[in-house]
ROVEX-338673 format. One line per 5 residues: number of its first residue (from 1); their letters; for each residue x, y, z of C-alpha. Coordinates in steps of 0.25 Angstrom, whole numbers. Example, Ala and Ser with C-alpha at 12.3 -4.5 7.8 and 13.67 -1.06 7.14 Angstrom:
2
1> AS> 49:-18:31  55:-4:29 $
***
This chain:
782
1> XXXXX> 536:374:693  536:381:678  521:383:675  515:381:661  509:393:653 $
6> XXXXX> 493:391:652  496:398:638  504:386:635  496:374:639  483:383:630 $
11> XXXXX> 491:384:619  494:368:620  480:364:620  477:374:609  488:365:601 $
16> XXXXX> 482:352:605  469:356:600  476:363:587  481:348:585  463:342:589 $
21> XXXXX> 459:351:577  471:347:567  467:332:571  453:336:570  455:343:554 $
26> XXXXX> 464:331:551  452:320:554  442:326:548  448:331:536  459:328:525 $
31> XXXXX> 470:338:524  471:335:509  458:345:510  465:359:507  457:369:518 $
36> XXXXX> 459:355:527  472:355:523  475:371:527  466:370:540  476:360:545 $
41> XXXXX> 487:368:542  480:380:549  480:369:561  493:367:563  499:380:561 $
46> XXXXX> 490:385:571  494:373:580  510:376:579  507:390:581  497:387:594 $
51> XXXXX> 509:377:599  520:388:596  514:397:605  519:388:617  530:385:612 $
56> XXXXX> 535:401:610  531:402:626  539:391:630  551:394:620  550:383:611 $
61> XXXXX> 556:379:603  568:384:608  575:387:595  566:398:592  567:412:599 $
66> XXXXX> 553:417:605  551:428:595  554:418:584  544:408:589  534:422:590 $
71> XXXXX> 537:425:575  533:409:571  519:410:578  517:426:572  520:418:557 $
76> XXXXX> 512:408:561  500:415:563  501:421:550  503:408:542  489:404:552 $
81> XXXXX> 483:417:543  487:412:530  482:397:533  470:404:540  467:412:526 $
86> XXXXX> 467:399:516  459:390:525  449:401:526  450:399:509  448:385:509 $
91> XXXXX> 437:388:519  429:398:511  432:389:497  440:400:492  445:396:477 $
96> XXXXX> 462:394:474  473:392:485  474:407:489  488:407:484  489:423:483 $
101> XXXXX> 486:421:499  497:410:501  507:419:494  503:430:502  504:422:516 $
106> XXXXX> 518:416:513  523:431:507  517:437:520  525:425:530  537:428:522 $
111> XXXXX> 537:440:526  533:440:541  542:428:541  556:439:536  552:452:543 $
116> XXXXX> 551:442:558  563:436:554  570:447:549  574:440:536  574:454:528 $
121> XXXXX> 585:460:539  575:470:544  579:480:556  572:478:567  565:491:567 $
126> XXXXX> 559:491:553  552:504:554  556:517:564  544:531:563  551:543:567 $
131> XXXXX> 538:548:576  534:559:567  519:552:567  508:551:575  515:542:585 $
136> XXXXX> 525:551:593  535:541:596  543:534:585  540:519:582  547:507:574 $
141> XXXXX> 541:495:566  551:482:572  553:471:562  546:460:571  535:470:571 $
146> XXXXX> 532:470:557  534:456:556  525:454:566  514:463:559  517:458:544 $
151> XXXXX> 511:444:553  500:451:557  497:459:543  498:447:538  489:436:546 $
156> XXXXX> 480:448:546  479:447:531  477:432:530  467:432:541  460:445:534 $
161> XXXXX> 460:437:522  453:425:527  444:435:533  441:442:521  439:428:513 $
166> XXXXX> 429:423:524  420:435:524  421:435:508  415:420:508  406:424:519 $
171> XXXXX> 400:434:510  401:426:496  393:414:501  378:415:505  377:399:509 $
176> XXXXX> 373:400:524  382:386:527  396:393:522  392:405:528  391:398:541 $
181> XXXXX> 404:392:539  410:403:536  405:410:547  413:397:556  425:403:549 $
186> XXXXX> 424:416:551  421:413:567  437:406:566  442:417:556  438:426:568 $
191> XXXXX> 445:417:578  457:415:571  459:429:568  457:434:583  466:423:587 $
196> XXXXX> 478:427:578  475:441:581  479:436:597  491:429:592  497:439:587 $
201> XXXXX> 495:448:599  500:437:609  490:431:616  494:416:612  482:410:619 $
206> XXXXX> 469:417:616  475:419:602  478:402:601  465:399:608  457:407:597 $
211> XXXXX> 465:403:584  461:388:589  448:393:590  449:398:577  456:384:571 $
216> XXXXX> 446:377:577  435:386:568  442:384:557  444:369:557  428:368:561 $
221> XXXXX> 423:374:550  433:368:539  430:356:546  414:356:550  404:356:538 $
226> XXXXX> 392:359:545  394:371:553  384:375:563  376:387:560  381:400:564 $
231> XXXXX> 368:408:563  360:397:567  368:395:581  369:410:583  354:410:580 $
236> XXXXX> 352:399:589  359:407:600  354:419:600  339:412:598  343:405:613 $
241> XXXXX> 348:419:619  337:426:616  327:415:619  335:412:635  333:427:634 $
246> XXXXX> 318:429:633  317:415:642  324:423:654  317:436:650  304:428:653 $
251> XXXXX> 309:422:665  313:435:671  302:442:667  292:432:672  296:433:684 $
256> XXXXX> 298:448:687  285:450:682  278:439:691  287:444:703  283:458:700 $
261> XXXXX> 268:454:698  267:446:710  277:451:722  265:458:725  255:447:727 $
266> XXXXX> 253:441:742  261:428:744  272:431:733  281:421:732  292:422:724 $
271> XXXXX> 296:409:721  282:404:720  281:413:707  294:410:702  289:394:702 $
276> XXXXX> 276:397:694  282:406:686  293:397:681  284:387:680  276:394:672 $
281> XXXXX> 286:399:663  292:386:660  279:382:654  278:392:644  292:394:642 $
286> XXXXX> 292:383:631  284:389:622  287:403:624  301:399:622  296:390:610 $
291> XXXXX> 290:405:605  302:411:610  312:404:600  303:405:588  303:420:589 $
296> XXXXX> 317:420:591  322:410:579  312:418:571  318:431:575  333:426:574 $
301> XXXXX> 332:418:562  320:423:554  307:416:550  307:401:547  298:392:540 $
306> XXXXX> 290:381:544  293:368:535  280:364:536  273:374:529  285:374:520 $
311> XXXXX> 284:361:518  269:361:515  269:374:506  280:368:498  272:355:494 $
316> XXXXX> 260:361:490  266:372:481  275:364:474  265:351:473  259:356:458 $
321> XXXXX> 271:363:451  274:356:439  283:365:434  297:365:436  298:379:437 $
326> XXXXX> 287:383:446  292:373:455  305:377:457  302:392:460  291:386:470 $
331> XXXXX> 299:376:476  312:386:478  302:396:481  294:391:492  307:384:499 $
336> XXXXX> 314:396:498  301:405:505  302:397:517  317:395:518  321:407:513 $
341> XXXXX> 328:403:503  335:416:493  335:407:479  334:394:475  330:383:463 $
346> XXXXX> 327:370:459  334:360:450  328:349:443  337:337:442  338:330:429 $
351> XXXXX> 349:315:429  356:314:417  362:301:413  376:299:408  380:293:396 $
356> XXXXX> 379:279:400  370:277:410  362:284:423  372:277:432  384:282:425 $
361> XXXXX> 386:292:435  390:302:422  374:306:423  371:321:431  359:330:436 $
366> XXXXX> 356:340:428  349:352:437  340:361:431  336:373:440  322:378:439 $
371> XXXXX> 317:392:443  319:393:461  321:407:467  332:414:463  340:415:452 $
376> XXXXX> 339:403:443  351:395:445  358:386:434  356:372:430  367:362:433 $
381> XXXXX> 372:347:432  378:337:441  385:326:439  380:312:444  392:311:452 $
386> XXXXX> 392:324:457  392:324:474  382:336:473  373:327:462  375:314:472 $
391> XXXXX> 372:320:486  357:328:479  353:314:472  356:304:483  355:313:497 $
396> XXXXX> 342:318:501  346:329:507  349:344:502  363:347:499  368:362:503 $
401> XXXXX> 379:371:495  387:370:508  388:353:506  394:358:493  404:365:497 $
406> XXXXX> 408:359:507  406:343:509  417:336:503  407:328:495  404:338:486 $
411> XXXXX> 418:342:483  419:334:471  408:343:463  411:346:448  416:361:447 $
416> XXXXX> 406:363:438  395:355:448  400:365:460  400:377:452  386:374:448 $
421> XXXXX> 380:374:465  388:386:465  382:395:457  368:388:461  372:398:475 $
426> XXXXX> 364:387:483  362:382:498  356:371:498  350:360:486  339:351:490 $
431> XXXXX> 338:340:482  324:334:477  320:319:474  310:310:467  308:295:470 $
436> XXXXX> 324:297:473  328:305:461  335:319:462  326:328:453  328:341:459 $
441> XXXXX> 335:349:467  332:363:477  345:372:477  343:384:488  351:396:491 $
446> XXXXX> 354:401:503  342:408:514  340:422:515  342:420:530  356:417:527 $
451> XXXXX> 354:402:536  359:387:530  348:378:526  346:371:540  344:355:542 $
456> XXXXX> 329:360:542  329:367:531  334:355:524  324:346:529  313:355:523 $
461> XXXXX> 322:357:510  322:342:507  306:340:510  304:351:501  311:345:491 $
466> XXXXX> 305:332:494  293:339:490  298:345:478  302:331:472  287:329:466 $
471> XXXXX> 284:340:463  297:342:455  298:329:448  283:333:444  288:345:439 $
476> XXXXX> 301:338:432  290:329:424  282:341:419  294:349:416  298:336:407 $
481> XXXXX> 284:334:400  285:350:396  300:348:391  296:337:383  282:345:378 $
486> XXXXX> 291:356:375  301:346:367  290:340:360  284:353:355  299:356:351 $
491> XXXXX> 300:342:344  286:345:338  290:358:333  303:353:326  294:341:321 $
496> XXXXX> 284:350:314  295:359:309  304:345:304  289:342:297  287:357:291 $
501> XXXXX> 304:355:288  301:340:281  286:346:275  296:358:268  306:348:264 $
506> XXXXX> 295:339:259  291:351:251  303:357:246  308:343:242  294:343:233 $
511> XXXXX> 298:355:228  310:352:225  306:341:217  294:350:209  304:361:208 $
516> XXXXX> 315:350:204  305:344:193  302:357:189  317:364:186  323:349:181 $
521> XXXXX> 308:350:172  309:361:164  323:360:160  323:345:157  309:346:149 $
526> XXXXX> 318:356:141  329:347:139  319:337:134  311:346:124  324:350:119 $
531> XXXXX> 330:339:117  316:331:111  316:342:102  329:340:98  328:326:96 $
536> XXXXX> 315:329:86  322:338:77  334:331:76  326:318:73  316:326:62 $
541> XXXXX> 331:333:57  324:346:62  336:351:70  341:364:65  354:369:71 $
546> XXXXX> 346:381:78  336:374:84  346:363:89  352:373:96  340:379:101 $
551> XXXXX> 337:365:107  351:362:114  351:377:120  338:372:127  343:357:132 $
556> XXXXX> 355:366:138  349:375:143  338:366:152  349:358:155  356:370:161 $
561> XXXXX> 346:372:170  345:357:173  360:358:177  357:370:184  347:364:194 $
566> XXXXX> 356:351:196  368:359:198  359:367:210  354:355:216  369:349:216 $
571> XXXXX> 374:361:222  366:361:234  369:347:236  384:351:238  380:359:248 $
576> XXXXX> 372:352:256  384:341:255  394:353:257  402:347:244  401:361:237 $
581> XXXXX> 415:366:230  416:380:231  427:387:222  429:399:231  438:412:224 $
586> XXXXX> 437:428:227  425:430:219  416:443:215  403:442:221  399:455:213 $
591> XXXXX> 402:447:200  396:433:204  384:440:205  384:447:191  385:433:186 $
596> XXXXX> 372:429:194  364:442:191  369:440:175  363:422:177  350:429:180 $
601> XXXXX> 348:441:170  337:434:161  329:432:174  332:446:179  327:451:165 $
606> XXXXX> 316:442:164  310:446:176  313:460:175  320:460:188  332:470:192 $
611> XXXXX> 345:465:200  354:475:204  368:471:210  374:481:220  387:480:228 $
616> XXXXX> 393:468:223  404:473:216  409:479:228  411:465:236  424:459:241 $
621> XXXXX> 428:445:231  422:432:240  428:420:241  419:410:234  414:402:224 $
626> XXXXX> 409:411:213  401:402:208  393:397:219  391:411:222  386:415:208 $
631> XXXXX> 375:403:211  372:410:224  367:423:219  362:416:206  353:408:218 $
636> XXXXX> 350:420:223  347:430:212  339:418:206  332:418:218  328:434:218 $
641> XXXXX> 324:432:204  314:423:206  307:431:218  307:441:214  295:447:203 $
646> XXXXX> 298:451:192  304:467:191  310:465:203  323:469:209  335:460:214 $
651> XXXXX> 347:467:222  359:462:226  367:468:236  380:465:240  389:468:250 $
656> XXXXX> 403:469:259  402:465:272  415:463:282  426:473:283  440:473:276 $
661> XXXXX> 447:470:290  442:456:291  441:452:279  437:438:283  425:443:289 $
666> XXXXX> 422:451:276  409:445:268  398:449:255  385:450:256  374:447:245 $
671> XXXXX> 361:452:244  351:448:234  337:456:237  326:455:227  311:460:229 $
676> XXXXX> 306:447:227  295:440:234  303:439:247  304:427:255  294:422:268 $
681> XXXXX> 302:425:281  300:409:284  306:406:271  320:413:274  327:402:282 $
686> XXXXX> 322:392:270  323:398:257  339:393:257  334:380:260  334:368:247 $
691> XXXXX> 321:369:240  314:378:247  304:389:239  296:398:243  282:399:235 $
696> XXXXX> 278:390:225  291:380:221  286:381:205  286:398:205  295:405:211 $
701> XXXXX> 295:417:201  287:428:210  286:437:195  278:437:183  286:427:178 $
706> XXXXX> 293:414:183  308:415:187  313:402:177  325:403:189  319:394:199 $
711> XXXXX> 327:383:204  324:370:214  325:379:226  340:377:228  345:389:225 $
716> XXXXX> 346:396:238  351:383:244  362:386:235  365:398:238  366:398:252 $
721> XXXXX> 377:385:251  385:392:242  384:404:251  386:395:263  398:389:258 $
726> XXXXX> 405:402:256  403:405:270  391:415:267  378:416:270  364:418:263 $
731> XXXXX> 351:421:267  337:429:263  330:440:268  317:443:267  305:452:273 $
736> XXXXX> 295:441:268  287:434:255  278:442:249  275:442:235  266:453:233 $
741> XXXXX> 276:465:241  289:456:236  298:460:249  310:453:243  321:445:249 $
746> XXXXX> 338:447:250  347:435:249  360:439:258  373:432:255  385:434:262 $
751> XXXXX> 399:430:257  411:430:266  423:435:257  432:426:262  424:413:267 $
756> XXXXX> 431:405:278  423:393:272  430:390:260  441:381:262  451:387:249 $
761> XXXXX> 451:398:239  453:395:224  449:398:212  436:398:208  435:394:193 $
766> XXXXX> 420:401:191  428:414:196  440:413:188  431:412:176  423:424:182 $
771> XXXXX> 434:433:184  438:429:170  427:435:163  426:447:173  440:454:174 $
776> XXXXX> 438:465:167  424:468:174  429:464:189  443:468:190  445:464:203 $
781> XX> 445:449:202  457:449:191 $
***
């Protein structure tokens, strides 16, 4: 009678229940899940390789020589390796398909696959030493044996790999839940590998029965969501060792010393004592043992807390805090104290709604974080559809960083919604209430101690925040009133500046009008006299041709300067309507202001002022209107003129800024500095504006006598759009206003040679007749 190997019939039942845990994968999970997907894969290699075993013993199938059916179980070990290595990413949520691994595993079976089948037509002995080293006799590498050990380079690679990945991601994460689970894995990494190291030595059972044990590990913990807790269980152990321990060491003791004491005393019976003993010991066992364990959890695992104290001393501290603040770092504070908690924070929960209505579902909670412990953490939203946004405002119940990551639940989170929780580095988020609206939310990192957060520990989270919820939505009202105090003092503040803005308005639009009257006065009261005098003599037959002349000289002359003021205030008008032509040509900044200084030499000599021009005929030619500019610097040298007392000095500066490499960088720059009166430092941002004077609107001659110059408060306006419209800028200087010490002021222009704003070049008639009259004394415009 043939008997059966036991080998055999073991290896058979290690199949069967290689075929319980694919049935078990398959019910449980989809294989469209990619690590799902891969674990199964992993499952059914290893079956054919556990049911090949048998099959190589009983020499089937007999098509296949022995040593061929050897080489099949070697490789297959090695694709185990590689499979073992990407479910082990999958597992520890590594990033990307690990291609460069893929690669690596099918190069690597390609070659194990030609050197043990000879495909390259290698000898059978590869390698021969002569002897001349350490070892004596002379040795040879065989072909199969260096196939067989490219194998086991290279399952030791893959399986070093996945090693190498699992203490990486043991190390990167500090949440106590992944941290156990992959402490599971690690427990069947060890498995796996110490039965693929007895594999490839031979020992087909012990090896088998191991790498099912490792399989089993594997599909477990891809499988199980809530693991137990390693260090809790091992805790828990050693708590009862040591406890069964010191109980027997009481036992024995008690009754060596009571047989010790007493074996003297007459009538000594042994079992007599051994009764009351015992007796007596199992009636203060209880609460020595009682004693016992605390001493021992608390020398195991560290102080605890007692959540009624907790619980007590939570309530009153946080009862009175109105400020949002203060309660945060109190809150996070006291919780994280007695839980020992390394940082946390507190958010406050604002909804708001979509664009059509609150039950849109387009609305989202907007988490503002408050000062906790710890770093301050960023703010964040959440959709109103999000899952992590659903499961905090309907359940009751904290949600962990683990339940993120894992559940599949929560795989639908927005990238940017995950990426947010990530950064937050956080364990656990306890969500807070009011009358059944989600207004806050605890977020805690991990415990120093390095435990999870236990169904305890979450019981006490969510009565703490159930205490929390008045006092923050107390908080969250204050916080409000302040923001709206702070918002009216802000809208108070703009108001009364809007007043003093509409009060200077107000003004200057008075002044404009006394100034208006006062400039269209005079010239039109000569237009009048003029012209009433005229009308006299030439009703008496008075009129001599002399006088006649006399009077029209006058009539134009007022109208003139009635022109002159309408022209200004038209001007400006184009510019505020941006309808302003500008004629732009390469024009001479150097001669446009000869021209200004020569409108204003009677003024100059008048007031016995001095002007000097310096570095002007040195400039690059600009691109502009000539002349719109010529009316800048007639603003401004009118300007310097009239502030300045009579005797003074007027400079104007001018100068090349920009290098010859870029010439569209390249720019001028004006200054017109007097020693005038100087201008309040208040007053610097305004002057520019329309209508705005400084002083009395009526006299604005600082000198002995009045600058008949003075305009309706246009002129710097002016300046500054025609400025402006090159592509330029314009603007004062001043140390202050004082008319006793005259500080003075400077007026800066700049003038970009080749402005970007100008939409075409051509030619400006004003310049054309300019260059005209001016090519003999300015060569370098013919």
């Amino acid at each position: 009678m043939r008997t059966v190997d036991p080998t055999i019939i073991l290896l058979a039942i290690i199949g069967v229940l290689y075929l319980v845990t694919l049935g078990v994968i398959l019910k449980r999970r989809s294989v469209r899940e990619w690590p799902v997907g891969l674990l199964v894969l992993y499952v059914v290699v290893s079956l054919l390789l556990t049911l090949g075993a048998p099959g190589f013993r009983l020499g089937w199938p007999p098509f296949l020589a022995a040593d061929v059916l050897e080489r099949v179980l070697l490789h297959g070990l090695l694709l185990l390796s590689l499979l073992f290595l990407h479910v082990g990413r999958s597992f520890l949520r590594l990033g990307g398909a690990g291609w460069g691994w893929w690669a690596l595993g099918v190069a690597w079976m390609a070659a194990a696959v030609a050197l043990n089948g000879n495909l390259v037509s290698l000898p059978e002995e590869v390698w021969a030493g002569n002897g001349r080293t350490l070892v004596v006799r002379p040795w040879t590498v065989q072909r199969q044996g260096l196939g067989l050990g490219v194998l086991v380079l290279g399952w030791g690679v893959f399986m070093g790999g996945a090693a190498v990945l699992t203490v990486r991601g043991y190390r990167q994460t500090q949440q106590p839940l992944h941290r156990n689970r992959i402490t599971y894995w690690s427990l069947a990494l060890g498995l796996t590998v110490v039965g693929g190291a007895l594999l490839f030595t031979g020992r087909d059972l012990l090896g088998a029965g191991l790498h099912l044990l490792g399989v089993l590990g594997v599909a477990y913990v891809l499988l199980t969501y809530r693991l137990p807790d390693v260090r809790q269980m091992g805790r828990q152990v050693a708590s009862y060792l040591i406890i069964a321990l010191l109980t027997a060491i009481i036992y024995a003791g008690g009754f060596l010393l009571a047989e010790y004491v007493l074996q003297s005393v007459p009538g000594y019976n042994p079992l007599l004592l051994g009764a009351v003993l015992a007796l007596g010991l199992a009636l203060l066992l209880d609460p020595l043992l009682s004693l016992l364990q605390r001493l021992v959890s608390g020398l195991i695992s560290g102080p605890g807390y007692d959540p009624r104290r907790t619980l007590r001393e939570y309530s009153m501290s946080i009862s009175n805090i109105l400020d949002l603040e203060r309660l945060g770092m109190v809150a996070v504070g006291l919780i994280s104290e007695a839980m020992d908690v390394r940082r946390g924070t507190l958010f406050v929960v604002h909804y708001e709604n979509g664009e059509h209505s609150e039950a849109d579902g387009t609305g989202r909670f907007r988490l503002r974080s408050v000062r906790g412990m710890g770093k301050r953490v960023p703010s964040g939203v959440l959709a109103f559809e999000s899952p992590v946004a659903t499961y905090l405002r309907l359940k009751q119940h904290p949600l962990t960083q683990y339940d993120i990551d894992l559940l599949p639940r929560f795989q639908r989170i927005a990238p940017e919604e995950r990426a947010w929780l990530d950064s937050l580095d956080m364990d656990v988020y306890v969500p807070i209430y009011a009358k059944g609206e989600w207004i806050g939310l605890l977020g805690l990192g991990p415990k120093a101690s390095g435990d999870r957060y236990f169904d305890d520990d979450m019981t006490l989270l969510s009565t703490l925040a159930d205490q929390t919820a008045v006092a923050l939505q107390n908080a969250r009202l204050f916080d409000d009133l302040k923001a709206r105090n702070t918002e009216n003092e802000r809208l108070n503040e703009e108001l009364t500046a809007a007043n003093c803005e509409l009060a200077r308005l107000d003004q200057a639009k008075s002044d404009f009008i006394d100034i208006a009257s006062h400039e269209l006065r005079t010239p039109l009261t000569q237009v009048q006299g003029y012209s009433d005098i005229l009308g006299e003599m030439i009703q008496e037959q008075t009129l001599v041709p002399e006088s006649g002349l006399q009077l029209v000289q006058g009539v134009r002359k007022a109208a003139r300067r009635l022109r002159e003021i309408v022209d200004l205030m038209l001007d400006v008008s184009q510019l505020d309507t941006e309808t302003m032509v500008l004629n732009a040509a390469p024009t001479s900044v150097g001669l446009i202001m000869n021209m200004a200084v020569d409108n204003w030499a009677a003024s100059l000599e008048e007031r016995q002022q001095t002007i000097t021009v310096e570095g002007l005929s040195n400039l690059p030619l600009v691109t502009a209107d000539g002349k719109r500019l010529k009316q800048v610097f007639l603003h401004l040298i009118q300007n310097a003129i009239k502030y300045t007392p009579d005797g003074g000095q007027i400079r104007i500066i001018g100068r090349h800024l920009g290098t010859d490499d870029l010439p569209e960088e390249q720019s001028v720059e004006v200054v017109v500095a007097d020693t005038g009166i100087g201008i309040a430092t208040e007053d610097l941002g305004r002057i520019f504006q329309k209508f705005y004077r400084t002083g009395d609107v009526m006299s604005h001659s600082t000198g002995r006598t009045k600058f008949k110059g003075a305009g309706p408060g246009l002129g710097l306006t002016m300046a500054r759009g025609i400025v402006e419209a090159h592509g330029g800028r314009v603007w004062a200087e001043s140390p202050g206003y004082d008319e006793d010490t005259c500080p003075g002021s400077e007026f800066h222009v700049i003038l970009p040679v080749q402005p970007r704003c100008l939409d075409s070049i051509g030619l400006d008639p004003f310049m054309a007749a300019v260059r005209a009259e001016h090519r003999q004394a300015f060569p370098s415009l013919q």
